[in-house]
N, C-alpha and C positions, 0 to 999 in steps of 0.2 A: 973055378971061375975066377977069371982076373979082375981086377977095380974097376977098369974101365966097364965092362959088362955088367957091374953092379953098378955102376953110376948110371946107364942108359936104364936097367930093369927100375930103377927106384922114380928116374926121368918120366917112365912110362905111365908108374903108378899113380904117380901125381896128378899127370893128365887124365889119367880115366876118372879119376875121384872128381875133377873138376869140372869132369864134361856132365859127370852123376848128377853133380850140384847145381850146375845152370841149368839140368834139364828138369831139375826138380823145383826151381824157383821160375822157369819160365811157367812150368806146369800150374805152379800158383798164382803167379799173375796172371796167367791165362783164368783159372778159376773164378779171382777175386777175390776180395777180403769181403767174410759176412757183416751187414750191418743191418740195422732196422730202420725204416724209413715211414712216414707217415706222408701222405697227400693235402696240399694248401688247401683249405675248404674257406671261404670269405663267411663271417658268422654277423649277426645283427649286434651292433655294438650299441649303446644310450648314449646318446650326444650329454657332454657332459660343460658346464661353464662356468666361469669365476670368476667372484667380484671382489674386491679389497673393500676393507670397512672396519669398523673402531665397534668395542664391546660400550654400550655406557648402562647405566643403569636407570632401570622405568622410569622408580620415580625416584626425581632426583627436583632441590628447588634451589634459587640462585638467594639469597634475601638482603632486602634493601629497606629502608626510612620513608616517612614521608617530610619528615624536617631537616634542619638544620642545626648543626649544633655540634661540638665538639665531643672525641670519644674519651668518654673517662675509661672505662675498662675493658679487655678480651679478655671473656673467661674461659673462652675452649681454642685449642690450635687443633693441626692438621691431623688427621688420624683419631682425632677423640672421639669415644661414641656417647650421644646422648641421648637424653630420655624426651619424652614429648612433652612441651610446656618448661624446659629449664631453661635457664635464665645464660643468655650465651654473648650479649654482651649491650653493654648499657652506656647511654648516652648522657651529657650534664646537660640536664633540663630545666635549670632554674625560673626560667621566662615562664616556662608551662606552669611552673609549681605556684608561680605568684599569679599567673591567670587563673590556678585552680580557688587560690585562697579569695581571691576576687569576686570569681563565679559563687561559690559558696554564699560569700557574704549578703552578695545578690538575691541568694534565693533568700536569704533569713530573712532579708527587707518585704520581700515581693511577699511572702508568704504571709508576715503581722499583716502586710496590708492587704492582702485577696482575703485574712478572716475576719478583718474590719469592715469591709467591702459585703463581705457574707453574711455576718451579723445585722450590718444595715438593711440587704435586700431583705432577709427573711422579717427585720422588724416592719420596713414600709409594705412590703407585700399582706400581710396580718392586719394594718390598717387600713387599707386600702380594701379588702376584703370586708372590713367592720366601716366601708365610706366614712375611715376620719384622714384620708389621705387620698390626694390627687390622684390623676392618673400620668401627670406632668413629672411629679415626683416619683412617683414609680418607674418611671421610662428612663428617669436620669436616673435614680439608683439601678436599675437595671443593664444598663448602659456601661457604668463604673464598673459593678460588679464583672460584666464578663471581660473587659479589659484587665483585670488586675488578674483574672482566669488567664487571660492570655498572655499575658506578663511572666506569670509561672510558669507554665509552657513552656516559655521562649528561655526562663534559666534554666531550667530542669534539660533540654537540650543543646542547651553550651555546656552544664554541666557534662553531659554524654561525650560533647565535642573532644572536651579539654581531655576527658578520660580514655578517647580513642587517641589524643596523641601521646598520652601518657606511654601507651599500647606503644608506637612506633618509638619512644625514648629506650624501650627493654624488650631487646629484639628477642623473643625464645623458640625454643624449637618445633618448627610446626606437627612433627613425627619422631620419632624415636629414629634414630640412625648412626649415619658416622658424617664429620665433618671432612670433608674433601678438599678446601681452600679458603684461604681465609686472605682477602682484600687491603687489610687494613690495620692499623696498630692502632695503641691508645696515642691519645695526642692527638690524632688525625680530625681533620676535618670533614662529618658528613654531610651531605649534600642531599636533597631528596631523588631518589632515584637512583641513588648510586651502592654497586655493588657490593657489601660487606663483609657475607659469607656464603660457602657454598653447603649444604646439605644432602646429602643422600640417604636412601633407605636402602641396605643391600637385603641379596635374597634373589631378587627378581633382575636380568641382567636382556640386553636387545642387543645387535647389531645394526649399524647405519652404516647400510651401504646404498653405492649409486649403481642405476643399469643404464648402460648405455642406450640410445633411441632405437637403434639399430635392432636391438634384445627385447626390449622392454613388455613386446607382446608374448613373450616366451614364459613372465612373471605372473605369479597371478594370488590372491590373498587367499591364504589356508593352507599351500605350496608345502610340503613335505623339504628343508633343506640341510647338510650338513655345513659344522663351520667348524675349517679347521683352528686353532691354535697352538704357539711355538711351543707353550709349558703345558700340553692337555697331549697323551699319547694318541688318545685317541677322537678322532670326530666328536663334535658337540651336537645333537639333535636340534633342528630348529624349525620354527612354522614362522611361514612369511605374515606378517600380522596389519601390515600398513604398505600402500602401492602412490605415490606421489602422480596424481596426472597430468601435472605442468610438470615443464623444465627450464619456467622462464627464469627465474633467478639461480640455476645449477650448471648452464651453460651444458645444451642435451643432454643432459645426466638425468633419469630421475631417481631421486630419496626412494626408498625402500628401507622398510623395516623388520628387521628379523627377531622375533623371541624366542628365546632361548631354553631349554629341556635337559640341562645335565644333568646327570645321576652325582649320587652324593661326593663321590671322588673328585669329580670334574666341579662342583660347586666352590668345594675349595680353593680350586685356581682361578677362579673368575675375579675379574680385576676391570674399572671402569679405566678407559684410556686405549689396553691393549688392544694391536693390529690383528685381524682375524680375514680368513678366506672362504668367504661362502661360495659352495660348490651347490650348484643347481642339478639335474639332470633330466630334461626333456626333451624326448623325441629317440630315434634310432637309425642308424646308418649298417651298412655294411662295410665292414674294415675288414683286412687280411691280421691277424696277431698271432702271435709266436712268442711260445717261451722264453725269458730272456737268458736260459741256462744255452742255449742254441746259437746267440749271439758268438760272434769270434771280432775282437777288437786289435786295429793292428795299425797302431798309432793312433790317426786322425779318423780312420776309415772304419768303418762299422763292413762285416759281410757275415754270409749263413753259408753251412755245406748242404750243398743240395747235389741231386744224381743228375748229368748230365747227358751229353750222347755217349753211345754205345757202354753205358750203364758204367761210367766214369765219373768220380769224384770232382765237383766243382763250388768253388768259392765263389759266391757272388755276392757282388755288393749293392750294402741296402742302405736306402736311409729310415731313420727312424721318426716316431711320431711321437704320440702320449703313449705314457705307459698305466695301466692297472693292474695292481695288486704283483704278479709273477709273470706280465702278460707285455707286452709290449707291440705297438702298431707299426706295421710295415707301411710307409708313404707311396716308396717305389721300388724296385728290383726282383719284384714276385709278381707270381700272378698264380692265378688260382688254377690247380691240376698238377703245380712243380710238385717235385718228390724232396724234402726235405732229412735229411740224415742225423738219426735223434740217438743212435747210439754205433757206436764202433768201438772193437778191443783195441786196435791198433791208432799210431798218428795219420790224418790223414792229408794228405797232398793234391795238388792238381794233376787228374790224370790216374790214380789210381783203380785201378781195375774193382768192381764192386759185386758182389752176392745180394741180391735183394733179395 
């Protein structure tokens, strides 16, 4: 055999091996690649909704004076905790203390004279009894006597007076807590009414949030609600506990009150101030959802592979909703009955031949 005729036999070979191999991969595409496919079924989803709102605490008191007067000392700053009844910061009262010494003095006078005054009625009363005394005389000791009764009175309750402002000179702690803010230094000028220091009692912690009017019938007191926060991994349990039924000063907003039910881990992180998201969920809809392992993202575009005509691979695209837990909601590009493509060994394309 010469070269040339081993060049044609090897020419030959080649082509039959390649005509073996297209007809063995038409064969397969004709067949289709197996995959597993599930059917959209629309399921009853809970309308779920949120409202933005700040954690503060139950009870919590702002405290203020009812005088005037300059601040001699701050005995507690921010973060410090204290006990009920200590002494948290004290005003220069000198004016009170010389009305105190005053008042006192007062009563020692009114008192020698109400038991001069006492002594007299019970001697004219005794004569007057044995007719060696008027009844002119009686009426006027009589008379004296309960004025000088009422004279005492009247110091014995300035006394009271002076000692309730004593009270507002040495502000102390209404409860056992922690101090949250403090208004003011020494030196400063109080005013009555004006803010000094803040007080809280932790433990017990609510959420203030607003519903909009639109919602607001969807709220209701005793409501079962989660709230999330950014340092807590997981949901904080909460009962709606107060429902605001104006929204004249919140501008259609109404206050809603949430208290709060964390387990011991979660207690730790509660903090008055921070921003929290209370998630309601009332009521039920029907949504189409799908696993988000099924999602395929391709840039900007969101799509799913689903089986198409003549049992051909297609990518269609979806937009997305809310998502829960591993589940995500289909807005648009589905519809209930599509055959969705949940597993294949192979890549898949547009147009590929499928085995259901």
């Amino acid at each position: 055999m010469n070269l040339s005729k081993l060049f044609m036999l090897v020419i030959a070979a080649g082509m039959l091996l390649q005509s073996c191999g297209s007809r063995e991969k038409e064969e397969t595409q004709k067949a289709g690649v197996p995959v597993q496919t599930i059917a959209i079924k629309a399921s009853e989803v809970p309308k779920s909704y949120q409202y933005p709102g700040t954690v503060a605490s139950v009870k919590k008191s702002t405290l203020s004076t009812r005088i005037m007067g300059q601040i001699n000392k701050v005995y507690v700053h921010e973060g410090d905790k204290v006990e009920k009844g200590q002494l948290l910061l004290a005003i220069r009262s000198n004016d009170i203390m010389a009305k105190k010494s005053q008042v006192e003095a007062n009563i020692l006078e009114v008192k020698a004279a109400y038991k001069n005054a006492e002594t007299d009625f019970n001697r004219i009363s005794n004569l007057y009894e044995k007719k060696s005394a008027t009844k002119k005389e009686l009426d006027d000791i009589t008379t004296h006597f309960n004025m000088m009764k009422a004279r005492l009175e009247a110091a014995s309750k300035a006394k009271a007076e002076v000692e309730a402002m004593m009270m507002y000179a040495n502000i102390r702690a209404p409860y056992s807590g922690v101090v949250t803010n403090s208004f003011v230094d020494a030196g400063d000028m109080a005013n009555p009414g004006m803010p000094l220091l803040a007080v809280e009692a932790p433990g017990q912690f609510e959420v203030i949030t607003r519903v909009p009017e639109s919602e607001i019938d969807l709220v209701a007191k005793d409501d079962t609600v989660y709230v999330a926060l950014k340092n807590c991994d997981e949901d904080v349990m909460g009962v709606i506990s107060r429902v605001s039924t104006s929204s004249m000063l919140s501008g259609a907003q109404f206050e809603t009150r949430v208290s709060l039910l964390p387990n011991e881990k979660q207690k730790d992180a509660l903090r008055s101030g921070m921003f929290a998201q209370v998630k309601l969920t009332k009521g039920s809809n029907k949504k189409i959802m799908v696993s988000k392992d099924l999602i395929v993202n391709r840039g900007q575009l969101t799509g799913i592979w689903t089986v198409g005509e003549s049992k051909a691979a297609l990518l269609r695209w979806v937009r997305l909703g809310k998502s829960n837990a591993n589940q995500v909601e289909i807005l648009s590009g589905l519809l209930e009955g599509d055959q969705l493509i949940v597993k294949c060994d192979e890549r898949l394309y547009d147009g590929m031949a499928l085995e259901l």
